[in-house]
PyMOL Python script that loads the backbone (N, CA, C, O; Angstrom):
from pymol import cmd

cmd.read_pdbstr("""\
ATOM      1  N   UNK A   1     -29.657 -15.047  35.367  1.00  0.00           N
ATOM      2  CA  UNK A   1     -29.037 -14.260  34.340  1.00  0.00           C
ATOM      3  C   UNK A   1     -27.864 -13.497  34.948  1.00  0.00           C
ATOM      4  O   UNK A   1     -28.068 -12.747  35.902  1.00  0.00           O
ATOM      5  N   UNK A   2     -26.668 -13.656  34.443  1.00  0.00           N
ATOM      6  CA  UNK A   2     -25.629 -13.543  35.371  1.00  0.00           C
ATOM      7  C   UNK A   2     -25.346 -11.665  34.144  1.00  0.00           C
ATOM      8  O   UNK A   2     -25.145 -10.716  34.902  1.00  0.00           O
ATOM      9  N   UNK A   3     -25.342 -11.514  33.594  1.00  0.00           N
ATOM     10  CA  UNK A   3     -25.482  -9.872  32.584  1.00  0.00           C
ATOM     11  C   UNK A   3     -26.137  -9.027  32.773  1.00  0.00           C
ATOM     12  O   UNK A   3     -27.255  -9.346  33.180  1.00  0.00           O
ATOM     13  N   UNK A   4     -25.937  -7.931  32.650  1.00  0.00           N
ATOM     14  CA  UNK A   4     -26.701  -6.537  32.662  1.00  0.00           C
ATOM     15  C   UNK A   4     -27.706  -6.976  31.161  1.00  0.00           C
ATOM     16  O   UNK A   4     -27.729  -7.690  30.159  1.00  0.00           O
ATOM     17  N   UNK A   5     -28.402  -6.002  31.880  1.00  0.00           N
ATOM     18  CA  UNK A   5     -29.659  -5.813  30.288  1.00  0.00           C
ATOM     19  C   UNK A   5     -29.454  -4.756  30.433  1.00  0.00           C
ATOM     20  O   UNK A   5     -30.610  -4.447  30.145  1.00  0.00           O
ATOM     21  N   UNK A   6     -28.852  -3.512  30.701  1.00  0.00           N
ATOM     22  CA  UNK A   6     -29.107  -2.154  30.368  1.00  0.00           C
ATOM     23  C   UNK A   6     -28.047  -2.088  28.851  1.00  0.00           C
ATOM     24  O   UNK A   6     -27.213  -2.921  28.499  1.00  0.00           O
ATOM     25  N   UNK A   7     -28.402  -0.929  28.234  1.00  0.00           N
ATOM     26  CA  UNK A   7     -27.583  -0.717  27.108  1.00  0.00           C
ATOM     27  C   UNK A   7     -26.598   0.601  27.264  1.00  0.00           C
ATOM     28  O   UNK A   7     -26.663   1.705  27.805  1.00  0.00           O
ATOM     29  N   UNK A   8     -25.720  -0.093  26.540  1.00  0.00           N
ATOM     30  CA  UNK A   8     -24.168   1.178  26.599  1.00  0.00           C
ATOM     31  C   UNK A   8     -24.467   1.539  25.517  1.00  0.00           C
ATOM     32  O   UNK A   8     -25.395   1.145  24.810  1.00  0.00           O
ATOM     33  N   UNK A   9     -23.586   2.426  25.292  1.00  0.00           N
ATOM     34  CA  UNK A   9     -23.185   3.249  24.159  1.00  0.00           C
ATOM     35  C   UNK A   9     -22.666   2.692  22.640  1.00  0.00           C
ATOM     36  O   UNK A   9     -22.597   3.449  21.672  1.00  0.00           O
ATOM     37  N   UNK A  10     -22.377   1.517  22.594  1.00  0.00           N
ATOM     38  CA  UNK A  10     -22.042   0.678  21.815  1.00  0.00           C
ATOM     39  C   UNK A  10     -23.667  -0.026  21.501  1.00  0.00           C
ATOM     40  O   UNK A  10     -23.525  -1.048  20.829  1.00  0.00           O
ATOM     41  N   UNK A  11     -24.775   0.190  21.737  1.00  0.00           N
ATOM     42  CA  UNK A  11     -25.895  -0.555  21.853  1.00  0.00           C
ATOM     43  C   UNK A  11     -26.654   1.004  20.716  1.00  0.00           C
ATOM     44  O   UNK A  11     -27.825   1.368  20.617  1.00  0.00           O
ATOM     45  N   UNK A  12     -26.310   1.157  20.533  1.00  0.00           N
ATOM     46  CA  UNK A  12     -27.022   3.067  19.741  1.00  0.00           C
ATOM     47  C   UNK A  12     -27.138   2.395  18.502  1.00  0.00           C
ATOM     48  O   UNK A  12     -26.607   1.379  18.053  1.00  0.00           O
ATOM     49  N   UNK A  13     -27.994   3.240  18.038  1.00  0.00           N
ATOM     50  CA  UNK A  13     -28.174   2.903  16.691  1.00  0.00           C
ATOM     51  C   UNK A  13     -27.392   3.920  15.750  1.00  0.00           C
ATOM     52  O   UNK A  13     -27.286   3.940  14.523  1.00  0.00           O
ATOM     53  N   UNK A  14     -26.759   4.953  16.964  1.00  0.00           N
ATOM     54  CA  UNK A  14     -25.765   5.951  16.110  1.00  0.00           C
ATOM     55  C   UNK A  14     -24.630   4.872  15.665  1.00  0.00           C
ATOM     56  O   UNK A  14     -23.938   5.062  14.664  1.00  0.00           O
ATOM     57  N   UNK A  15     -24.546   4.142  16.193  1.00  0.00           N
ATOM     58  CA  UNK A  15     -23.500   3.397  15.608  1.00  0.00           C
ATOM     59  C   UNK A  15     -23.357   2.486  13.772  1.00  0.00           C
ATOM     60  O   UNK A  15     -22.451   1.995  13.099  1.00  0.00           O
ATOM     61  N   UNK A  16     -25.033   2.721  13.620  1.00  0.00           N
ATOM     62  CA  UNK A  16     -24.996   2.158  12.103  1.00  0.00           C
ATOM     63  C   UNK A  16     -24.713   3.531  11.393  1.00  0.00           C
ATOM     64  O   UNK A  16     -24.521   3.572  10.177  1.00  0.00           O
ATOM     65  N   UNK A  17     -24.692   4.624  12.162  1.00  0.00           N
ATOM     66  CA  UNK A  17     -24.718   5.890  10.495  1.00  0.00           C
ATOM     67  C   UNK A  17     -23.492   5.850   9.599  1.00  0.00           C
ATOM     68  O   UNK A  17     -23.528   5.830   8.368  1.00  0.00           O
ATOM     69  N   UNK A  18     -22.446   5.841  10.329  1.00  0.00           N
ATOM     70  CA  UNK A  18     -20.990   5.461   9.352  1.00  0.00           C
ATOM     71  C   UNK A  18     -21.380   4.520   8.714  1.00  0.00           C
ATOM     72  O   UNK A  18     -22.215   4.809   7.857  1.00  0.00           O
ATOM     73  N   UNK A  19     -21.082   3.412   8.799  1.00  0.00           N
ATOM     74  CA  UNK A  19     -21.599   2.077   7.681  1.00  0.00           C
ATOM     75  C   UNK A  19     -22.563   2.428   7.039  1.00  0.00           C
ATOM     76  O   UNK A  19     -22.431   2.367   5.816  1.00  0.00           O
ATOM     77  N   UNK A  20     -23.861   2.915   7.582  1.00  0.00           N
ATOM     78  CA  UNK A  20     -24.612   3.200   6.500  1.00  0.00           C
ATOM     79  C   UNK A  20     -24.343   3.662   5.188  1.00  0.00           C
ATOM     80  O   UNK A  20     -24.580   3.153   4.092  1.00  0.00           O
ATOM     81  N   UNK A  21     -23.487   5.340   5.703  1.00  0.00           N
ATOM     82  CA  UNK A  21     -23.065   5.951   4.845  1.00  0.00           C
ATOM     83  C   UNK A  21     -22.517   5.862   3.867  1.00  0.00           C
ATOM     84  O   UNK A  21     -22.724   6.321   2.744  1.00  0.00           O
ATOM     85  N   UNK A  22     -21.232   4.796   4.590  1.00  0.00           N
ATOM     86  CA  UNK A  22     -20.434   4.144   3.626  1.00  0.00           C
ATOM     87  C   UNK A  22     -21.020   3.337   2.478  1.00  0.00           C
ATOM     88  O   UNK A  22     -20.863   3.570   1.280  1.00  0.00           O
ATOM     89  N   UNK A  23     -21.655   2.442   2.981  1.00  0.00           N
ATOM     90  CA  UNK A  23     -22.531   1.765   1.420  1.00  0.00           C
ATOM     91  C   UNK A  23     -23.096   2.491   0.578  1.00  0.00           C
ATOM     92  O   UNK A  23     -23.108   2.256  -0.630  1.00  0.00           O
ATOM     93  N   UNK A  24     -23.770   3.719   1.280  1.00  0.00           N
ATOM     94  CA  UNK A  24     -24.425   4.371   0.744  1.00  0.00           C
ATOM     95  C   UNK A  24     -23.712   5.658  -0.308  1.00  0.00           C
ATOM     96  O   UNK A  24     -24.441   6.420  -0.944  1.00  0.00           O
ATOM     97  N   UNK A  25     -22.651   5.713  -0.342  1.00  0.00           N
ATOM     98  CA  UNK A  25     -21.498   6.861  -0.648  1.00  0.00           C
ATOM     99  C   UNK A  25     -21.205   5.976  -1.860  1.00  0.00           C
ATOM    100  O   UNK A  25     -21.418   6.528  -2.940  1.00  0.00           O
ATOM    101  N   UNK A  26     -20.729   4.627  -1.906  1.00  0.00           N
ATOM    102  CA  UNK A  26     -20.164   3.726  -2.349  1.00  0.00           C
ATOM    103  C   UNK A  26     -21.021   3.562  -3.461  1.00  0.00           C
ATOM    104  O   UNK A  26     -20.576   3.779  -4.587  1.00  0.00           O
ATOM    105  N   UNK A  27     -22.416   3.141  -3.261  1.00  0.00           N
ATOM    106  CA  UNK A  27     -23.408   3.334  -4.269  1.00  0.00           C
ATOM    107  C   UNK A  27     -23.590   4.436  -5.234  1.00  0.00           C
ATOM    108  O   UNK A  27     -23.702   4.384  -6.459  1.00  0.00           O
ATOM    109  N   UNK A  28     -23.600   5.621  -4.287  1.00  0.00           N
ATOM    110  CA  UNK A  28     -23.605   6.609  -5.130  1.00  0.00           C
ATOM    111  C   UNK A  28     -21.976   6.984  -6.352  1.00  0.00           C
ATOM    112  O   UNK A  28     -21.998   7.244  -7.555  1.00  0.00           O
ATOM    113  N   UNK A  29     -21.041   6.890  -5.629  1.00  0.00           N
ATOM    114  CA  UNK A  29     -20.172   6.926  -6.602  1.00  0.00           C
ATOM    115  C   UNK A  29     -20.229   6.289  -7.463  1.00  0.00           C
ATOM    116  O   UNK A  29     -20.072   6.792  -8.575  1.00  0.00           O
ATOM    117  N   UNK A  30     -20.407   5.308  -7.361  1.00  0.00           N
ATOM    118  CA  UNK A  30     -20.301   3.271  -8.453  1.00  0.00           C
ATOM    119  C   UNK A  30     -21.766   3.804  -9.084  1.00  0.00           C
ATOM    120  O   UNK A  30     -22.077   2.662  -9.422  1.00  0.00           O
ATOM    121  N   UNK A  31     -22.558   4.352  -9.383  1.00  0.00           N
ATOM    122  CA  UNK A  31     -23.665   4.649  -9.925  1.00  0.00           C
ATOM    123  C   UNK A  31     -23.668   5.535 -10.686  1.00  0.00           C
ATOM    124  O   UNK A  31     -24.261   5.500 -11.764  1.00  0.00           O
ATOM    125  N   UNK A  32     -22.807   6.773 -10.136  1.00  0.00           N
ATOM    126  CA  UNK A  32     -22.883   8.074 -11.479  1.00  0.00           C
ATOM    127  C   UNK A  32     -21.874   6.961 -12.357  1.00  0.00           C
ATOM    128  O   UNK A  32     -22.712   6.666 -13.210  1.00  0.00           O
ATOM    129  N   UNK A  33     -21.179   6.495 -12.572  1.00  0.00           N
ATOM    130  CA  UNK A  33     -20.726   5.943 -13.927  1.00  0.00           C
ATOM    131  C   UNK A  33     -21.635   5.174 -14.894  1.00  0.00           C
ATOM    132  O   UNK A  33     -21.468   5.083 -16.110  1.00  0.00           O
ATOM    133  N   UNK A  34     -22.784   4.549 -14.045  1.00  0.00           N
ATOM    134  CA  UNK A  34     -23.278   3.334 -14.188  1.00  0.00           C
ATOM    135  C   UNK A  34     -24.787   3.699 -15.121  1.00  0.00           C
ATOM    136  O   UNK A  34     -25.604   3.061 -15.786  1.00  0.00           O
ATOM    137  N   UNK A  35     -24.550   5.201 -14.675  1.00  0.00           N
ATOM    138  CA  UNK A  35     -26.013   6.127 -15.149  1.00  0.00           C
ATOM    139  C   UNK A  35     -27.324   6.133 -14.429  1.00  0.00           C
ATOM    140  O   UNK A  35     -28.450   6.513 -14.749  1.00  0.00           O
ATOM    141  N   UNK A  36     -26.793   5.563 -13.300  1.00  0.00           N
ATOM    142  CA  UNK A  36     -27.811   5.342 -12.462  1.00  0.00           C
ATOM    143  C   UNK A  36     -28.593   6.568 -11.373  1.00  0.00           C
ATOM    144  O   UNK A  36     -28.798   6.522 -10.160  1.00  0.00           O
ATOM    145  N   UNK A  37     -28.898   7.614 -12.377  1.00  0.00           N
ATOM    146  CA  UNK A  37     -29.263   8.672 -11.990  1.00  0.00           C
ATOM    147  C   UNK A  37     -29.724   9.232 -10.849  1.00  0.00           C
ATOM    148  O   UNK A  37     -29.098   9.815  -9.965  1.00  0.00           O
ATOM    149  N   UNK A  38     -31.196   8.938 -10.980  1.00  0.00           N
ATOM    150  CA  UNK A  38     -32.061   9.292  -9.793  1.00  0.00           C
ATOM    151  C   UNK A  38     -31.723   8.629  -8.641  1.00  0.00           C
ATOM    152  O   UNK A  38     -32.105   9.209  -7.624  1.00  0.00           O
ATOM    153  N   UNK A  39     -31.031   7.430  -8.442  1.00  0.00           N
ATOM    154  CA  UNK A  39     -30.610   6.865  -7.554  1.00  0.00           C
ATOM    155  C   UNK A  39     -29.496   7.028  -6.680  1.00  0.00           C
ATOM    156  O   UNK A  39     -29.455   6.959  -5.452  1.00  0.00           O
ATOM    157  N   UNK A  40     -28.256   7.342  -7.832  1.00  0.00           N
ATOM    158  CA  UNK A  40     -27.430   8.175  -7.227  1.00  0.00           C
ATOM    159  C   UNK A  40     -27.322   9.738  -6.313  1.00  0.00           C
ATOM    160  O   UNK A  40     -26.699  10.156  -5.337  1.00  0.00           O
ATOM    161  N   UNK A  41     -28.141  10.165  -7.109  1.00  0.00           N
ATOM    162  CA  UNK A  41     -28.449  11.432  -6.360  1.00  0.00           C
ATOM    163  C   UNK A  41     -29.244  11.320  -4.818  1.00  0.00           C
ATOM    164  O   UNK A  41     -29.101  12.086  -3.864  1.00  0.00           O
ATOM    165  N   UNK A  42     -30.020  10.247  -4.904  1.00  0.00           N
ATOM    166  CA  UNK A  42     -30.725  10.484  -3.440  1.00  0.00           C
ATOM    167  C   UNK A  42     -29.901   9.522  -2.783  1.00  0.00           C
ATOM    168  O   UNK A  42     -29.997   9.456  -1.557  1.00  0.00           O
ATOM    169  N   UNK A  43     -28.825   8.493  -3.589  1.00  0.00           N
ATOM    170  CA  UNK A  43     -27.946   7.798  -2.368  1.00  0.00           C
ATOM    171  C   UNK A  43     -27.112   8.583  -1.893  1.00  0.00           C
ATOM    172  O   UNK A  43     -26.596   8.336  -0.803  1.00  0.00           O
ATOM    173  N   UNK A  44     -26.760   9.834  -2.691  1.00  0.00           N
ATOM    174  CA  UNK A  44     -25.463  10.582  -2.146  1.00  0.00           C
ATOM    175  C   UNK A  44     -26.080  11.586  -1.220  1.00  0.00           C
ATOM    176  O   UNK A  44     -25.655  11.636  -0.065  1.00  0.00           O
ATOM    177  N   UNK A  45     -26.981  12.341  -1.585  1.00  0.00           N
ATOM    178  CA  UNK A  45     -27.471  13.244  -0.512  1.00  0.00           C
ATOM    179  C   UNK A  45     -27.887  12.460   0.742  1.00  0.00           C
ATOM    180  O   UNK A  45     -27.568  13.093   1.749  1.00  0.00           O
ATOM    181  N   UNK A  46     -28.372  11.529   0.963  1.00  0.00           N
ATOM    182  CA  UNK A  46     -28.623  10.410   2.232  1.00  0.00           C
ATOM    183  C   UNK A  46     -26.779  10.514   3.136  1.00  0.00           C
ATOM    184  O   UNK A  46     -26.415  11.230   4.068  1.00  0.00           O
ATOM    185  N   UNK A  47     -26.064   9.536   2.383  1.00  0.00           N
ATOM    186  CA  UNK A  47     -24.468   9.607   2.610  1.00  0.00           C
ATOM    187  C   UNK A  47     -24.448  10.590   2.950  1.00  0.00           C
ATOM    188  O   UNK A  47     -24.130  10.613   4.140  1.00  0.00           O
ATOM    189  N   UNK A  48     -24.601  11.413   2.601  1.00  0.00           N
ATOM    190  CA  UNK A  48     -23.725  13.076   3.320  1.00  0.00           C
ATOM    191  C   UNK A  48     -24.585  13.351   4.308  1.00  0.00           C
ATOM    192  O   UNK A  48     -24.114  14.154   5.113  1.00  0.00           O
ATOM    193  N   UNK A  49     -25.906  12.903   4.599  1.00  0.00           N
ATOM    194  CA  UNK A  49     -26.471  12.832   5.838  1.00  0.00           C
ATOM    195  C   UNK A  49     -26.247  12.587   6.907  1.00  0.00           C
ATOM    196  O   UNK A  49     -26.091  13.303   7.896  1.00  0.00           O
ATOM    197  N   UNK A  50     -26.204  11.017   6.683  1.00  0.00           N
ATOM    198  CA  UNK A  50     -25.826   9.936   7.725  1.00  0.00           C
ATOM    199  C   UNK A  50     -24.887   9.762   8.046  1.00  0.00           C
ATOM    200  O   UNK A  50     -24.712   9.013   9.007  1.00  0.00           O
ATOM    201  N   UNK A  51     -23.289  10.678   7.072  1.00  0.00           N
ATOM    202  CA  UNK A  51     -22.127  10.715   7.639  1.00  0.00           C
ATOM    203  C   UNK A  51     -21.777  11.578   8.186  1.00  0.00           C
ATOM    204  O   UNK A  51     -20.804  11.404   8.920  1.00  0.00           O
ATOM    205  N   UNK A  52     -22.445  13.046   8.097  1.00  0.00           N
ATOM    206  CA  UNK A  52     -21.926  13.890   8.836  1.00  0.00           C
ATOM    207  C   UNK A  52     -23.144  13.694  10.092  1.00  0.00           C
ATOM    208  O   UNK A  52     -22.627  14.212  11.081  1.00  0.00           O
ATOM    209  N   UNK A  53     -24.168  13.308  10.378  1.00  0.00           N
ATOM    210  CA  UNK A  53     -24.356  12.567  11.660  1.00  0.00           C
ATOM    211  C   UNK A  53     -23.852  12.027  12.236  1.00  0.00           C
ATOM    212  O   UNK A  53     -23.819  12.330  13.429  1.00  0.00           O
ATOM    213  N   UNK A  54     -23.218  11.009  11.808  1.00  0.00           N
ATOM    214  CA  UNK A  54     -22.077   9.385  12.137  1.00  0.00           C
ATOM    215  C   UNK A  54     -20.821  10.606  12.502  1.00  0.00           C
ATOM    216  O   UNK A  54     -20.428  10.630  13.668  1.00  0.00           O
ATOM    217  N   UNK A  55     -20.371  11.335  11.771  1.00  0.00           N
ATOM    218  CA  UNK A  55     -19.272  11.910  12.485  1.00  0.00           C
ATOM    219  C   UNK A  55     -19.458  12.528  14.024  1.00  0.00           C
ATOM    220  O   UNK A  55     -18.716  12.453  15.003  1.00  0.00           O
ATOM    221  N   UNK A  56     -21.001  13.290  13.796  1.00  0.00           N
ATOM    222  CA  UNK A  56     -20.642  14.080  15.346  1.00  0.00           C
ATOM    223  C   UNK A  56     -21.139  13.262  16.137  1.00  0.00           C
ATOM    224  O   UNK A  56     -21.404  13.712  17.252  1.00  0.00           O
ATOM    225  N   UNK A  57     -21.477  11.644  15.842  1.00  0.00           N
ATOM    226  CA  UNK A  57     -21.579  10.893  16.933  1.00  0.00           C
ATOM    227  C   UNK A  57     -20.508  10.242  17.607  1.00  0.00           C
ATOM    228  O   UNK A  57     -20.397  10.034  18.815  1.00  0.00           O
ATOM    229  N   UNK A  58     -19.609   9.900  16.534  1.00  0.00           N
ATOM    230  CA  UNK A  58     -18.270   9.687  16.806  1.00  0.00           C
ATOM    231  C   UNK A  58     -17.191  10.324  17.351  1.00  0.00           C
ATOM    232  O   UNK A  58     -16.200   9.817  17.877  1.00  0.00           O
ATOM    233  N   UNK A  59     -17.535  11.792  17.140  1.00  0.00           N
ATOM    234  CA  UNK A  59     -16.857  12.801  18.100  1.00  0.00           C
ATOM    235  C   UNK A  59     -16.720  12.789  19.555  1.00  0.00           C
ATOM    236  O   UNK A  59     -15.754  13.148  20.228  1.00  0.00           O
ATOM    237  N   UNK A  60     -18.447  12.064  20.128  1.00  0.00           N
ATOM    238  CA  UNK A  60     -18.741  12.533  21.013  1.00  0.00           C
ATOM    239  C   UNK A  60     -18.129  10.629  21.479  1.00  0.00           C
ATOM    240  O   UNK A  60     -18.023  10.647  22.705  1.00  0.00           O
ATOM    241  N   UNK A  61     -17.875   9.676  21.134  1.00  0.00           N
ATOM    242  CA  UNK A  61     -17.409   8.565  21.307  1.00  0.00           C
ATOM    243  C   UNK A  61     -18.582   7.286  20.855  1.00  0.00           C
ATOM    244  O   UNK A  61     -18.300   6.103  21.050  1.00  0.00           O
ATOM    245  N   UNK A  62     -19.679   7.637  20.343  1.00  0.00           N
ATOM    246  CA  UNK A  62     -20.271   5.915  19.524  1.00  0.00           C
ATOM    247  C   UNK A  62     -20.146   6.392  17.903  1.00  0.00           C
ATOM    248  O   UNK A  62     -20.231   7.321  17.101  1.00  0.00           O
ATOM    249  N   UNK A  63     -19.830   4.736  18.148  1.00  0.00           N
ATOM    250  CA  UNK A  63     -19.376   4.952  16.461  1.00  0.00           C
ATOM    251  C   UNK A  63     -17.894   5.096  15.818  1.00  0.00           C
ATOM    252  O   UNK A  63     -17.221   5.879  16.487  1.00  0.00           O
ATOM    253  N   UNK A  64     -17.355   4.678  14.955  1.00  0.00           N
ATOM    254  CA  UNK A  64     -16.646   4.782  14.335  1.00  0.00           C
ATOM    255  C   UNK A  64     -16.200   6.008  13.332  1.00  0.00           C
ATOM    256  O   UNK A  64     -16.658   6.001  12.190  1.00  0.00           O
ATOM    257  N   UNK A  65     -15.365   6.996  13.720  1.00  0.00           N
ATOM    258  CA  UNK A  65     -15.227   8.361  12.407  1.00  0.00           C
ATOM    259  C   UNK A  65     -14.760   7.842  10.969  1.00  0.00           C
ATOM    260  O   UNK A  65     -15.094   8.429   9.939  1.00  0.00           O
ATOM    261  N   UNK A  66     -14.074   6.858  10.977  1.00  0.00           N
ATOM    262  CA  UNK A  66     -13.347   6.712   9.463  1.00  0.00           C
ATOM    263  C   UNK A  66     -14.313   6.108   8.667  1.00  0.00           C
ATOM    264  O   UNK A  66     -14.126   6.291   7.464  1.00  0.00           O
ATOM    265  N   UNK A  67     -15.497   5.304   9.025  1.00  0.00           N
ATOM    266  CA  UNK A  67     -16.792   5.259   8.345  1.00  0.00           C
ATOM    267  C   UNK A  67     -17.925   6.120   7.724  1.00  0.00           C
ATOM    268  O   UNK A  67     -18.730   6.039   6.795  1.00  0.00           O
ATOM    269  N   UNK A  68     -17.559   7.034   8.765  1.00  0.00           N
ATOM    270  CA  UNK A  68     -18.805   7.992   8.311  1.00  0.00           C
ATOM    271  C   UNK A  68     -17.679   9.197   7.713  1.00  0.00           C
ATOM    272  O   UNK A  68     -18.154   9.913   6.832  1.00  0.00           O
ATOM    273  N   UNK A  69     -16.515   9.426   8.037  1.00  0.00           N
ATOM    274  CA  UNK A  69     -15.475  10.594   7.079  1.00  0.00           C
ATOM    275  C   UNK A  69     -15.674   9.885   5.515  1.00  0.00           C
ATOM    276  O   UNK A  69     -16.189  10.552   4.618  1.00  0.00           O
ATOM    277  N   UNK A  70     -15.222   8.492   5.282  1.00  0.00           N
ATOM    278  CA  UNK A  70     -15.420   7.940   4.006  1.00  0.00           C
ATOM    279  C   UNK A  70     -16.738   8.076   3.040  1.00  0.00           C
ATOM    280  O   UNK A  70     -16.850   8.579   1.922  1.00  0.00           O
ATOM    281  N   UNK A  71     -17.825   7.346   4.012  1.00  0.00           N
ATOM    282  CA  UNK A  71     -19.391   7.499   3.242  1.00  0.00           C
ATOM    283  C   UNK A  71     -19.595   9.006   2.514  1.00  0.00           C
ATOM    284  O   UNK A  71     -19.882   9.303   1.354  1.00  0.00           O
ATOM    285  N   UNK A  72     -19.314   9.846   3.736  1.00  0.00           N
ATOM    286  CA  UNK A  72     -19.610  11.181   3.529  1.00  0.00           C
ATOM    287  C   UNK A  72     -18.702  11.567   2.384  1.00  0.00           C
ATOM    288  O   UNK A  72     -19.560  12.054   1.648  1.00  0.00           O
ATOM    289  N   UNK A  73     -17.550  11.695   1.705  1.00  0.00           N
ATOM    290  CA  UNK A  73     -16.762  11.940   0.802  1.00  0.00           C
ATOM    291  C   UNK A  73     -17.110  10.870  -0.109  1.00  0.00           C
ATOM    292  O   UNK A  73     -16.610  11.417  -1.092  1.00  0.00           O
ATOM    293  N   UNK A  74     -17.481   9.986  -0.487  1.00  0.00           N
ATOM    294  CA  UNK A  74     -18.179   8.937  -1.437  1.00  0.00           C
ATOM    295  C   UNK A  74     -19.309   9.585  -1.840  1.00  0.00           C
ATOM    296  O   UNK A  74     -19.743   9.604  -2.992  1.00  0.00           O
ATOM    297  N   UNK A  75     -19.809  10.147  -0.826  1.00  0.00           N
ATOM    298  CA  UNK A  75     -21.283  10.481  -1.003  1.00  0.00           C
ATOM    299  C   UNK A  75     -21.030  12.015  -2.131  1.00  0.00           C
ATOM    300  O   UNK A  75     -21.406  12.213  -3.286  1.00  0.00           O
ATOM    301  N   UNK A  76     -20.346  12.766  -1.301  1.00  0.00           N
ATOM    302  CA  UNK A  76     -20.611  13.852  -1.913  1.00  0.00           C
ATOM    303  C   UNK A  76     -19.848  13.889  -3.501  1.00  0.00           C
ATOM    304  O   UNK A  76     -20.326  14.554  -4.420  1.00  0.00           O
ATOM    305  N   UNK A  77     -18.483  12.987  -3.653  1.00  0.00           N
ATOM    306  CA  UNK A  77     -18.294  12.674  -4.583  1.00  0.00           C
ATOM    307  C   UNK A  77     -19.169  12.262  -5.839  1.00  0.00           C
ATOM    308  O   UNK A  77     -18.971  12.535  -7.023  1.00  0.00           O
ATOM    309  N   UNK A  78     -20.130  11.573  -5.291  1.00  0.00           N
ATOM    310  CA  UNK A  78     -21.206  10.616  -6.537  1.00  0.00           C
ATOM    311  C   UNK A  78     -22.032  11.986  -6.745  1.00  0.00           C
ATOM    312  O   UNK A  78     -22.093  12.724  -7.728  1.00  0.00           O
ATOM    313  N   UNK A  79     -22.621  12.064  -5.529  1.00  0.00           N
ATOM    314  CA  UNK A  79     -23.818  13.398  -6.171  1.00  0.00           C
ATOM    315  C   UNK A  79     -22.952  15.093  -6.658  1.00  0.00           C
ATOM    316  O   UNK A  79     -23.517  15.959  -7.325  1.00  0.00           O
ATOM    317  N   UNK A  80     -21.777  15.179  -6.214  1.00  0.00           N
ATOM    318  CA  UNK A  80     -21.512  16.029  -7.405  1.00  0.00           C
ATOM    319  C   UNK A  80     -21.143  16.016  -8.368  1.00  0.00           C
ATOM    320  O   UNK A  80     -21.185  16.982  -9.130  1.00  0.00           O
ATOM    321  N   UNK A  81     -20.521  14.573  -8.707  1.00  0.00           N
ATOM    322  CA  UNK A  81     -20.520  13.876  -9.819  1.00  0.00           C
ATOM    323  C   UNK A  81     -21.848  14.057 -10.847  1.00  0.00           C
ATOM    324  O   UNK A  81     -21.954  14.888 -11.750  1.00  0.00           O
ATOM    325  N   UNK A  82     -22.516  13.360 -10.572  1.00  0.00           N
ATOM    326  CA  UNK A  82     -23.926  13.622 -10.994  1.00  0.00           C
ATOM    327  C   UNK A  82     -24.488  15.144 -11.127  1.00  0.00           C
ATOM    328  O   UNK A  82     -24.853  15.648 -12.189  1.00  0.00           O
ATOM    329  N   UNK A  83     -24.491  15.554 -10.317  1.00  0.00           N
ATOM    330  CA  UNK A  83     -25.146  17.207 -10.562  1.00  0.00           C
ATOM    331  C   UNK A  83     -24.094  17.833 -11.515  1.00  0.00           C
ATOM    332  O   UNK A  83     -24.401  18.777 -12.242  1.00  0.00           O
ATOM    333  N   UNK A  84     -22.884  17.311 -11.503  1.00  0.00           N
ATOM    334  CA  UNK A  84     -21.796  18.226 -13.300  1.00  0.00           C
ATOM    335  C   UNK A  84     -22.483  17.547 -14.096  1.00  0.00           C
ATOM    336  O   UNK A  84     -23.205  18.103 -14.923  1.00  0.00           O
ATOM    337  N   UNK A  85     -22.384  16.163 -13.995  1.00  0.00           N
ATOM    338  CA  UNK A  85     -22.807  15.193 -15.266  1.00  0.00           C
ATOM    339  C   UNK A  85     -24.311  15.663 -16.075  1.00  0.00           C
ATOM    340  O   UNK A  85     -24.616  15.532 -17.260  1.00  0.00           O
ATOM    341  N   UNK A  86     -25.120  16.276 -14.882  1.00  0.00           N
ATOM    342  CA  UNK A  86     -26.775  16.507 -15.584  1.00  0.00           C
ATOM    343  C   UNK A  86     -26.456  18.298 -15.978  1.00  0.00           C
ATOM    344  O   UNK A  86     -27.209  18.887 -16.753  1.00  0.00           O
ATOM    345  N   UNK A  87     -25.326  18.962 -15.362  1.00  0.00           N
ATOM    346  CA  UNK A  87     -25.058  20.499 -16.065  1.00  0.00           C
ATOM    347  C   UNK A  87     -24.600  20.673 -17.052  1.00  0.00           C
ATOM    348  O   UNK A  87     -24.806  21.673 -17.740  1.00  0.00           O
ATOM    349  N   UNK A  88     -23.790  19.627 -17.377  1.00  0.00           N
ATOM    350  CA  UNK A  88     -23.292  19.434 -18.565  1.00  0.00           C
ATOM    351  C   UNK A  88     -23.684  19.030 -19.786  1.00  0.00           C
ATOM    352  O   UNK A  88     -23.279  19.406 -20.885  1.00  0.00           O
ATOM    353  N   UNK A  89     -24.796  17.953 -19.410  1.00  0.00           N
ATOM    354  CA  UNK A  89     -25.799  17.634 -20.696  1.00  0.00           C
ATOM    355  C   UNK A  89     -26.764  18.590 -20.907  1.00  0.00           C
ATOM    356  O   UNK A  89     -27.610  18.346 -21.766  1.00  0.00           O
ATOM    357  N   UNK A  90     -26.825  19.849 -20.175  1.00  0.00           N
ATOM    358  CA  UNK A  90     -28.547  20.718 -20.450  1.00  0.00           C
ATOM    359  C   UNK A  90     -27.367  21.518 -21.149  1.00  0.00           C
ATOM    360  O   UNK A  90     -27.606  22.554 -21.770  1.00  0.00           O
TER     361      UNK A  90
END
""", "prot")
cmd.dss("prot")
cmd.show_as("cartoon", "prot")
cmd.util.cbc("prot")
cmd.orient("prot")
């Protein structure tokens, strides 16, 4: 075996939180239109999780920032979307 088996920094699993986020932001926005309530709300609070994780992993160098800056603003977009949308109907 002519390769290292140890793992770098590129081997983290911090490296899925941006992408995560991102789908997950993405969902939530594309969902408060869709009425997809309860779903949206726990995809967006997740997104704003996993992106402002994904960011300070990316700070520190694993990971990508413009993934997890996006998810995270998708995210919080959908679920405050949603939280006017349900203040507004009571």
């Amino acid at each position: 075996m002519a390769g290292s088996t140890t793992s770098t920094a590129t081997d983290s699993p911090a490296t899925a939180l941006g992408p995560t986020a991102l789908v997950l932001g993405a969902f939530s926005a594309v969902g408060t239109w869709a009425f997809l309530i309860p779903w949206t709300v726990l995809a967006g609070a997740l997104a704003i999780t996993f992106g402002v994780m994904g960011m300070h992993y990316a700070r520190k160098g694993t990971g990508r920032l413009w993934t997890a800056v996006t998810g995270t603003a998708l995210g919080a977009a959908g679920f405050l979307g949603t939280v006017m949308l349900l203040w507004a109907m009571s």
